[in-house]
C-alpha positions as CSV (number, residue, x, y, z in Angstrom):
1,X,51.0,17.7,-2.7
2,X,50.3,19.2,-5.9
3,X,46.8,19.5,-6.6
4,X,45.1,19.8,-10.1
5,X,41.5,21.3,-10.1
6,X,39.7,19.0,-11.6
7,X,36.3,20.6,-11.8
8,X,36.2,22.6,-15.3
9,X,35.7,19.6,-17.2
10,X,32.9,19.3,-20.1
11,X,32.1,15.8,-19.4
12,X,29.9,17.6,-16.1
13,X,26.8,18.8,-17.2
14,X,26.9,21.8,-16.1
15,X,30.2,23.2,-16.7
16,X,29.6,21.9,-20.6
17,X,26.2,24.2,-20.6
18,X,28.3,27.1,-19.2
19,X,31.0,26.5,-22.0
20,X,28.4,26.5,-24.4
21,X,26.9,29.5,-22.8
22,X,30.4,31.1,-22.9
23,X,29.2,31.9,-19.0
24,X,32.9,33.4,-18.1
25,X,31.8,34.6,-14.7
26,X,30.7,30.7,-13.7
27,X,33.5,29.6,-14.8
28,X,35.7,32.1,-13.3
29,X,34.2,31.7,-9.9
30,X,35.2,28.0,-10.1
31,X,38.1,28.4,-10.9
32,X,39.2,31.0,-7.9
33,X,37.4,28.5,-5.6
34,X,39.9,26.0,-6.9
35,X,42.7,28.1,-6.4
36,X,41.9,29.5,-2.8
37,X,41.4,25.8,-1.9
38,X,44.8,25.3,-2.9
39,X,44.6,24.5,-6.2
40,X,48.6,24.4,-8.1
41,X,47.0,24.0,-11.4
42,X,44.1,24.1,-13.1
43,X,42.7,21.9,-15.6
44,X,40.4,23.0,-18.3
45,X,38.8,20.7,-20.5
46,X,36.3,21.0,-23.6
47,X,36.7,17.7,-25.2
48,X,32.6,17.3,-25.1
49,X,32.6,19.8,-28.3
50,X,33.9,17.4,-30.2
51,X,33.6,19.7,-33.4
52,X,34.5,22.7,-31.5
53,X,36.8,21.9,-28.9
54,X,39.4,23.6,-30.4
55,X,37.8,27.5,-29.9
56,X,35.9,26.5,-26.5
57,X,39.3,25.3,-25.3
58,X,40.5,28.3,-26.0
59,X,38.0,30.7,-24.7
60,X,38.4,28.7,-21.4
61,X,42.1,29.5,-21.1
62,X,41.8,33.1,-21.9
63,X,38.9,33.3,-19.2
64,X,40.6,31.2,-16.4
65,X,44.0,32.7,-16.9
66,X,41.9,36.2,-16.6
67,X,40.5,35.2,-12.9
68,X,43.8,33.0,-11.6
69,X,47.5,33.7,-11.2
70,X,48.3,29.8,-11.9
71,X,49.2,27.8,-14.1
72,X,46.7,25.4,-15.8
73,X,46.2,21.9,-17.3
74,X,45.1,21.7,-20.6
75,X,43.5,19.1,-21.2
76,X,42.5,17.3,-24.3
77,X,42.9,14.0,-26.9
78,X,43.6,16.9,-29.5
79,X,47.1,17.5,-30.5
80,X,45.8,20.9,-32.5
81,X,43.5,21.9,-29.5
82,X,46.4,21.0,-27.5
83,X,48.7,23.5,-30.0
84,X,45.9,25.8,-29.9
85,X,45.5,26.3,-26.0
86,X,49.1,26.5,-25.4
87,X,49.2,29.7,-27.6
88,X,46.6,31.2,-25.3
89,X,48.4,30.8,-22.3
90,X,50.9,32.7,-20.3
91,X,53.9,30.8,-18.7
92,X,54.6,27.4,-18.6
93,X,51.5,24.8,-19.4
94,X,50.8,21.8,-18.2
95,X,49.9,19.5,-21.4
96,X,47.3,16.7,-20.5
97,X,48.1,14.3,-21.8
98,X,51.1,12.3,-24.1
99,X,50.9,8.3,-23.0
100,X,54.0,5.8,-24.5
101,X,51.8,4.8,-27.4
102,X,54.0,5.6,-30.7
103,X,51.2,7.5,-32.2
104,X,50.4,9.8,-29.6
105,X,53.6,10.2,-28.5
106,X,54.9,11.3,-31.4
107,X,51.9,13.9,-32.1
108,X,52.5,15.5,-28.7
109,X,56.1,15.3,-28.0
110,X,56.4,18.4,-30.1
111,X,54.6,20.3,-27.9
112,X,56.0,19.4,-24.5
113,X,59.2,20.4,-25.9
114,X,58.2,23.7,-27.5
115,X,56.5,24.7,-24.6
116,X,59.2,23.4,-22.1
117,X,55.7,22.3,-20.7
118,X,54.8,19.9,-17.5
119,X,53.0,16.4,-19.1
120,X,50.6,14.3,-17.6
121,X,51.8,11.2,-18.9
122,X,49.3,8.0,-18.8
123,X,50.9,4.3,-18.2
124,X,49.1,3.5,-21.4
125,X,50.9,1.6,-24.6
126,X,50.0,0.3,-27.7
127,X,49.0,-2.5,-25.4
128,X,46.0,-0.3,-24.5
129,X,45.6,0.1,-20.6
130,X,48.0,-2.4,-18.1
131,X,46.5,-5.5,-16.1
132,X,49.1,-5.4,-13.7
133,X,51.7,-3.2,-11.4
134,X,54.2,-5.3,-13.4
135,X,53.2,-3.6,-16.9
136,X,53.1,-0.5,-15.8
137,X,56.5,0.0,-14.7
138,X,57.3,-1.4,-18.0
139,X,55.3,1.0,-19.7
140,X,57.2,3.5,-17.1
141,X,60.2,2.8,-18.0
142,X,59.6,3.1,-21.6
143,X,58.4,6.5,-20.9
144,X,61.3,7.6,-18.8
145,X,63.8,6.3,-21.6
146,X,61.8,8.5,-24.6
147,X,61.4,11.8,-22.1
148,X,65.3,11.2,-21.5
149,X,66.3,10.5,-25.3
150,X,64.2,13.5,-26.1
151,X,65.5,15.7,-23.7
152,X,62.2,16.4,-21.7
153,X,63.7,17.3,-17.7
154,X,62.2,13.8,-15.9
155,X,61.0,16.6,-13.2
156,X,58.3,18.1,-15.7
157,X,56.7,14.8,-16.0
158,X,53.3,13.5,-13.8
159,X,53.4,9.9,-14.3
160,X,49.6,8.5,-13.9
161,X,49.9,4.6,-13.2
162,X,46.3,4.6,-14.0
163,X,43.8,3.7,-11.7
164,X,40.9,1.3,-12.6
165,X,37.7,1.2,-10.5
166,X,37.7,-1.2,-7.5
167,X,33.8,-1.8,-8.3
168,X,35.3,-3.6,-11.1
169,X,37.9,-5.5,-9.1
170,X,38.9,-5.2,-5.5
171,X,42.8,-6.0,-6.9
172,X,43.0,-2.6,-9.0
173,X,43.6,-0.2,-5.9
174,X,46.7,-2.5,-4.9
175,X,48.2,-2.7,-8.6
176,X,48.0,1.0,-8.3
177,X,50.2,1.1,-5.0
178,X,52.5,-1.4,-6.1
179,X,53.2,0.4,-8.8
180,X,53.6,3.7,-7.2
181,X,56.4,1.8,-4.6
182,X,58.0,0.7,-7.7
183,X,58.4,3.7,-9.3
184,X,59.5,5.6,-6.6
185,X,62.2,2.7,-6.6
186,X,63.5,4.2,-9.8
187,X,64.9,7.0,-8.2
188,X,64.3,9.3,-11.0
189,X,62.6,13.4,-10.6
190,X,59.4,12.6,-11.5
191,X,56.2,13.8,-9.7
192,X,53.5,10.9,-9.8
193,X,50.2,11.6,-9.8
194,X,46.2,9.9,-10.6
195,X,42.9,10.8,-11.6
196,X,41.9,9.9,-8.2
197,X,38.0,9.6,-8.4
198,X,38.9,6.5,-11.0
199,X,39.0,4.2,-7.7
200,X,35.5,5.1,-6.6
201,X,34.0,4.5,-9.7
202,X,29.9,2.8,-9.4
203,X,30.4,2.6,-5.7
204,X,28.0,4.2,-3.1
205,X,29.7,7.3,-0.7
206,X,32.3,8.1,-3.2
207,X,34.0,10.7,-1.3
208,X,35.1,8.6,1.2
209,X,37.0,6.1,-0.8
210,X,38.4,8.8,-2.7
211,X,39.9,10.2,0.4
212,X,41.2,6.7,2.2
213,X,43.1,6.0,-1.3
214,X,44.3,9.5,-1.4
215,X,46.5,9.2,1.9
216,X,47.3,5.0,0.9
217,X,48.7,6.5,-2.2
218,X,50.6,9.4,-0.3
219,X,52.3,7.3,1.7
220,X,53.4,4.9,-0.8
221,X,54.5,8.3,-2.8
222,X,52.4,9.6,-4.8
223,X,53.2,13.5,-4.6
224,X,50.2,15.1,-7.2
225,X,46.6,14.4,-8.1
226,X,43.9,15.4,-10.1
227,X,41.0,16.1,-7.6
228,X,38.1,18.4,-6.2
229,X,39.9,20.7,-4.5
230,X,36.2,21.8,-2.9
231,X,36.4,18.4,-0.9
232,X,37.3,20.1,2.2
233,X,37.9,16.8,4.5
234,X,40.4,15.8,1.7
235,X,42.3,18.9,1.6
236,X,42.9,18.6,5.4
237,X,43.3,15.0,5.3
238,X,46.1,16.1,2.8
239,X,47.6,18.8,5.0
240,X,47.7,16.2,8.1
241,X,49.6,13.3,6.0
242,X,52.2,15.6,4.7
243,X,53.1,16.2,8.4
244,X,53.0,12.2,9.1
245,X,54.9,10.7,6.0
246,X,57.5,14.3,6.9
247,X,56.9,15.9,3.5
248,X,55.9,19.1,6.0
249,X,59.0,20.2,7.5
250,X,58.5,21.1,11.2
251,X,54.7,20.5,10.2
252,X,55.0,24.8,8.9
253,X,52.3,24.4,6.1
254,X,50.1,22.2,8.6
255,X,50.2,25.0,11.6
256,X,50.2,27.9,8.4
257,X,46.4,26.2,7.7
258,X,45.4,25.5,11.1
259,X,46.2,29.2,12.1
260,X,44.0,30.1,8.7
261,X,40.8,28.3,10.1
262,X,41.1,26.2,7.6
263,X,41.8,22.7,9.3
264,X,38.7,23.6,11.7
């Protein structure tokens, strides 16, 4: 499982008054926390600022990338903040995120390609968001086509089917499933992953439908999300389902993390 730290994200309160602060150690420490948790990548996010997102985004990519040895997620609606952030970082980027819109695909496309980065990229068209498993293969395979016709290696790409809250109606968490099945039917490289806390959404306990929908997902095939990486009952629910859907060989990283305390 390939998890994406969710956690420095402006839209919480409190990272957005670090930002603003320009509190590097804060946001340093959440990051390693990320990371030691088993973090692969880390997103960063400053889309709050809406009139300065552009030099907080930055300032967060030089300070993360100062604290972590890993990769991280950029994440934003702005193709220059975007542009902007992946100058600032060392290696390969993950962009967050291009969707099959013509618009946005076109502004960001560019950059996946300049960058030979990893993309997020949202079962979203010009459409707007899917109503059912149905349309979001479709939008799928639309994507798959453009990432092939513009040369983008199918394995770079996190497809996010797109969850809706369940609060909203009980039907989105199966659309989500279904849809995962189907693309995994397509047989191509790519990872598929989710902004898992969608699901949860205006419901009570929220950790606890995050996690059961986590391992439904998993099994079905869902190989990447974007999470907490500080829930620890996740993370070990995560390390036990690798071992039972056999994406552990000889269950090596399960016994690696038991031996580490870190299943107890």
């Amino acid at each position: 499982m390939i998890v994406i730290g969710e956690l420095i994200n402006s839209t919480r309160d409190i990272i957005k008054e670090k930002i603003e602060e320009k509190d590097a150690e804060y946001i340093q420490e959440i990051a390693k926390k990320q990371v030691e948790a088993g973090a692969e990548y880390v997103d960063v996010n400053a889309g709050a600022f809406v009139w300065d997102e552009v030099e907080y985004i930055q300032w967060l990519v030089e300070v993360v990338q100062d604290a972590v040895d890993k990769p991280l997620s950029l994440d934003s609606p702005s193709p220059e903040a975007l542009r902007k952030a992946a100058d600032k970082h060392d290696g390969v980027p993950m962009i967050n995120s291009i969707t099959a819109e013509k618009e946005r695909y076109a502004e960001i496309i560019p950059l996946v390609k300049e960058y030979n980065a990893k993309v997020v990229a949202l079962c979203i068209s010009d459409d707007g968001m899917p109503e059912s498993a149905e349309e979001r293969l479709k939008i799928t395979e639309t994507l798959v086509n453009n990432f092939e016709k513009d040369g983008v290696p199918l394995e770079n790409v996190f497809l996010d089917p797109i969850i809706k809250p369940i609060s909203v109606d009980g039907i989105f968490g199966y659309q989500v499933l279904d849809t995962i099945t189907g693309i995994m039917d397509m047989g191509t490289d790519m990872h598929i992953t989710c902004g898992l806390s969608n699901i949860s959404y205006g419901l009570p306990q929220r950790a606890l439908l995050n996690q059961a929908f986590l391992i439904m997902a998993m099994e079905r095939g869902l190989d990447s999300a974007i999470i907490d990486p500080l829930d620890d009952y996740m993370m070990k629910l995560v390390k036990a389902a690798e071992v039972l859907i056999n994406r552990d060989n000889y269950g090596m990283e399960y016994l690696k993390a038991s031996r580490a305390g870190k299943l107890d």
